[in-house]
N, C-alpha and C positions, 0 to 999 in steps of 0.2 A: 485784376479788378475784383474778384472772388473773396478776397482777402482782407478789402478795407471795406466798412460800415458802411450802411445806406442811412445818408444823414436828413433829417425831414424838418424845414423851417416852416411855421405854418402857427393859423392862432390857436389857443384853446381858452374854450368859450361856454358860454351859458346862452344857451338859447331858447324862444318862444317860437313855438311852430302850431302855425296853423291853416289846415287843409280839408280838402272837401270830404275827407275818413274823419277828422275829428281838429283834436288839438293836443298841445303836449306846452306846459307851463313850467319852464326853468328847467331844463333836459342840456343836458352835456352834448355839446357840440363844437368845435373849430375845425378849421382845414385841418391842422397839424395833427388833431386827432384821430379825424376818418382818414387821411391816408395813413397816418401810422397804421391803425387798427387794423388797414386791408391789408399794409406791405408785410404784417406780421403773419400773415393766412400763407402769405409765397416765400418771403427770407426769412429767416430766425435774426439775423443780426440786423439793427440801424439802431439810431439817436437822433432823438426828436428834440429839437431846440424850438424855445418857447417862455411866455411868463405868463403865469396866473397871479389873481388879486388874492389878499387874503380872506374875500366869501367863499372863493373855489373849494367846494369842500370834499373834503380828506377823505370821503369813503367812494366818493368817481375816482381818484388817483389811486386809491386800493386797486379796485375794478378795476381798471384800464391794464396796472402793472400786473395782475393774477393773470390778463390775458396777452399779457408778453410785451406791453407799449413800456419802452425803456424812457424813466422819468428822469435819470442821472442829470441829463444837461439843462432840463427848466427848472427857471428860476419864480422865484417864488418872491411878487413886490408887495408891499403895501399901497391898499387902495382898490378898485374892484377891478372885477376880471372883466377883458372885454364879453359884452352880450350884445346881441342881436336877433328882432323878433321879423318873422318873415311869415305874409302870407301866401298860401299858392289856387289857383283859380282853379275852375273844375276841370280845365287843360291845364295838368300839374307841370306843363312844362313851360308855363308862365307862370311868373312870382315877383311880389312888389314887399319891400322893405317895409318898414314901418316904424323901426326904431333901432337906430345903432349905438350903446355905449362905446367909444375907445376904452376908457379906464386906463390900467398899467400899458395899454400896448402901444399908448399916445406915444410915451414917453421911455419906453423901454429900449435900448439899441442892441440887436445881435451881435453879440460878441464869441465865435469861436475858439474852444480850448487848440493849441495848436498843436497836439494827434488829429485832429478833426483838419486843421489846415492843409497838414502834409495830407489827407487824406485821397487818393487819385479814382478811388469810387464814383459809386451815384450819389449826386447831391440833387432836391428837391428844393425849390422855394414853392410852396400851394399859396393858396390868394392869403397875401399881405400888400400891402400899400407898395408899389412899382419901387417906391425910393430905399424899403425895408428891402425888398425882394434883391434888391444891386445891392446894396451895403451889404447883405450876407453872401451874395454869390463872388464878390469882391474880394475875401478872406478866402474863400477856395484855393484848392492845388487848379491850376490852368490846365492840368490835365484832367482832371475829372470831368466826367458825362454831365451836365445841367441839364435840368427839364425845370418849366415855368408855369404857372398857373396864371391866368388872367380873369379880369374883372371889368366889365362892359364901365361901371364910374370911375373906375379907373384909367381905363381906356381914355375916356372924355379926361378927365381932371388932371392927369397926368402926364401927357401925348408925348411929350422928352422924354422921361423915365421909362414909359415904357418902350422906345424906338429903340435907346439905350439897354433895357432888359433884353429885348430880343436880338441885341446884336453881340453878346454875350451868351446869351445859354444855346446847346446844342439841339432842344427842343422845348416848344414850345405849344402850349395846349389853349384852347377858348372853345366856347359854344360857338352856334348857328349865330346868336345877336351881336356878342363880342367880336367873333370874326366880320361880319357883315361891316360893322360899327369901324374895325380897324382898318380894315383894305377901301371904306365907301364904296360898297359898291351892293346891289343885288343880286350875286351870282356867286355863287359857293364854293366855285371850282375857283375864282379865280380869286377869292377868300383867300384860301389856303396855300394858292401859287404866291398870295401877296405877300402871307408871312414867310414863306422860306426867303423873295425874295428882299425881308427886311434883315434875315440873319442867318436864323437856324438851318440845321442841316433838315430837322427834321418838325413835320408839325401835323399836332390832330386837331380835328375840326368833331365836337362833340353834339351830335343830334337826338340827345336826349333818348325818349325812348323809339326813338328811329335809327338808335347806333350810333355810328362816328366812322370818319374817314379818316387815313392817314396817307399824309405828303411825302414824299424822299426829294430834295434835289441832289441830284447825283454826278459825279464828277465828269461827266462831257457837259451842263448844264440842263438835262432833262427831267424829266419829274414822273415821279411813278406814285400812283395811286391806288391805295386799296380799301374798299369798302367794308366794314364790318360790321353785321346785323348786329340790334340788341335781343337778350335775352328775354323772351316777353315776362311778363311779371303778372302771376295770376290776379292776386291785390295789392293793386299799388296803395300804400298807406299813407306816404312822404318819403320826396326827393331828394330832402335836405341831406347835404354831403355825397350825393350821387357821383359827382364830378371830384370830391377829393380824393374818392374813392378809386375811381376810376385813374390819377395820378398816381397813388399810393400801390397799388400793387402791379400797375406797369413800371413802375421805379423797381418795385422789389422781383419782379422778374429780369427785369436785368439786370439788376445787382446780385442776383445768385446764379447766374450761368457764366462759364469758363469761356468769357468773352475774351477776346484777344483785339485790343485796341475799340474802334466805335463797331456797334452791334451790327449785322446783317439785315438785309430787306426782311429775310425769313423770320430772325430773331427778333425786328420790332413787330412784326405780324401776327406773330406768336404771343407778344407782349400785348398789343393790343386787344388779343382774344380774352387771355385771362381779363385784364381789367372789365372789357366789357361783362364780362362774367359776373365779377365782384360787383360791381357798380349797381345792380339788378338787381341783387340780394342785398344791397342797402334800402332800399324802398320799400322793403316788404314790411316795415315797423316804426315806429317813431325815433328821431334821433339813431344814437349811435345801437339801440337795441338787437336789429337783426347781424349788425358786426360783431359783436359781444360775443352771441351766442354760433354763430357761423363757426367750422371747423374747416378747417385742410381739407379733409375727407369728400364734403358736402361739395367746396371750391372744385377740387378734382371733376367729379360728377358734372357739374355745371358747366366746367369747361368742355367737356365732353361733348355734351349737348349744344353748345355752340358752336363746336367745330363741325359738327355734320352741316349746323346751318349755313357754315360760311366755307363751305367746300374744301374744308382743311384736312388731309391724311394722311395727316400724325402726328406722334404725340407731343402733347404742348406744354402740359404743366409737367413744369421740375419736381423728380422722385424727393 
């Protein structure tokens, strides 16, 4: 698994952010970005698949590529780049839309080079539309590790597709609202039992900045649980891509360990910690800024500091 590319499908975007620190007018943003950006901090190798409009402009694709996001497989349409402007309340861990362009990603369909097909690595779908999200995981090696991102409107507007997504990837990721939203019910625990029991082997339930849990159902049919603190954040600035973020470099931690067949209870724990890590240091800036500037070095540290908080000893981030 070491061998083949961490492939990342996901949007890239132009976004309006605005939050109780301030605001940020046309800033570089999509899923497919911020998890790239963070999976680039833990693996050196993946391919980000995606399409930009031709306003997407040429010196964020500089940027992005100087800090390692591999642009080879987006494609580049006529027409605008999806955007989306979001605002977040003085509890940044609620946030209501305001305006979404589709643009090219209306009409765009994922199409896999096929090195990328054979590929039996980790593959990502981050939040895309349920029915993009299966049309790409579709083209995959059926060996490969899938991890899914979800979307509470999607959730509702979808409810086939995504029944379908999660009964296909081998993990699958939501917040507190989207899990609540999917299992019906008010109880968290039984959230996260709902999604394994709709697919996946494996599933995180994300509580913002209260952490995230992670589910195993495991082969006598039991369930293991483990909670993981988040990283407190002296100023939270904006959220925005907190969660892709948090996708993207649990992807690339275990697309760069000498996994043999699906990961360990250890190894997704481990995986879990880093992300939380990343995900924490995305908030500290607007958009995609404090990822830009973040280093390996920095990430190492941080995880560090996490694992005392979540009783972990030893060591977790990959040399």
């Amino acid at each position: 698994m070491t061998s083949a590319p961490l492939i990342i499908y996901g949007t890239i975007a132009i976004d309006t952010l605005i939050t109780p620190a301030g605001s940020a007018d046309r800033t570089a943003g999509g899923s497919g970005i911020y998890a790239a950006l963070a999976a680039r901090l833990v693996c050196p190798r993946h391919e980000l698949i995606g399409v930009t409009g031709d306003d997407y402009p040429r010196d964020w694709q500089e940027k992005f590529e100087r800090c390692g996001v591999n642009f080879r497989h987006v494609v580049h349409a006529p027409g605008p780049t999806f955007a989306w402007t979001g605002r977040y309340e003085q509890d940044m861990n609620l946030r209501t839309s305001l305006r979404t362009v589709e643009g090219v990603q209306a009409r765009w369909k994922p199409t896999l080079p096929d090195a990328l097909r054979r590929s039996s690595g980790i593959v990502v779908a981050a939040n895309v539309t349920p029915p993009l999200q299966v049309a790409m995981l579709r083209q995959c090696n059926p060996a490969a590790f899938k991890l899914a991102d979800f979307m509470k409107s999607w959730i509702i507007r979808e409810p086939a597709y995504t029944r379908e997504l999660l009964r296909i990837v081998d993990m699958a990721l939501m917040n507190d609202e989207e899990a609540l939203e999917f299992a019906r019910t008010t109880d968290l625990t039984e959230a996260g039992i709902a999604l394994l029991q709709a697919g996946p082997a494996w599933a995180v339930v994300k509580h913002g900045s209260a952490g995230s849990t992670l589910y195993h159902r495991r082969s006598d049919g039991e369930t293991d649980m483990f909670r993981c603190p988040a990283l407190p954040v002296a100023h939270a600035v904006d959220p925005t891509g907190a969660g892709d973020s948090y996708l993207g470099a649990l992807a690339g931690y275990l697309s760069c360990r000498e996994l043999k067949g699906n990961p360990t209870w250890e190894e997704m724990q481990n995986a879990t910690v880093c992300a939380s890590a990343v995900a924490a240091c995305t908030c500290e800036a607007f958009g995609t800024d404090s990822l830009t500037k973040l280093t390996r070095e920095e990430v190492k540290q941080r995880v560090s500091e996490l694992e005392k908080q979540a009783g972990i000893n030893r060591r977790i981030f990959p040399n």
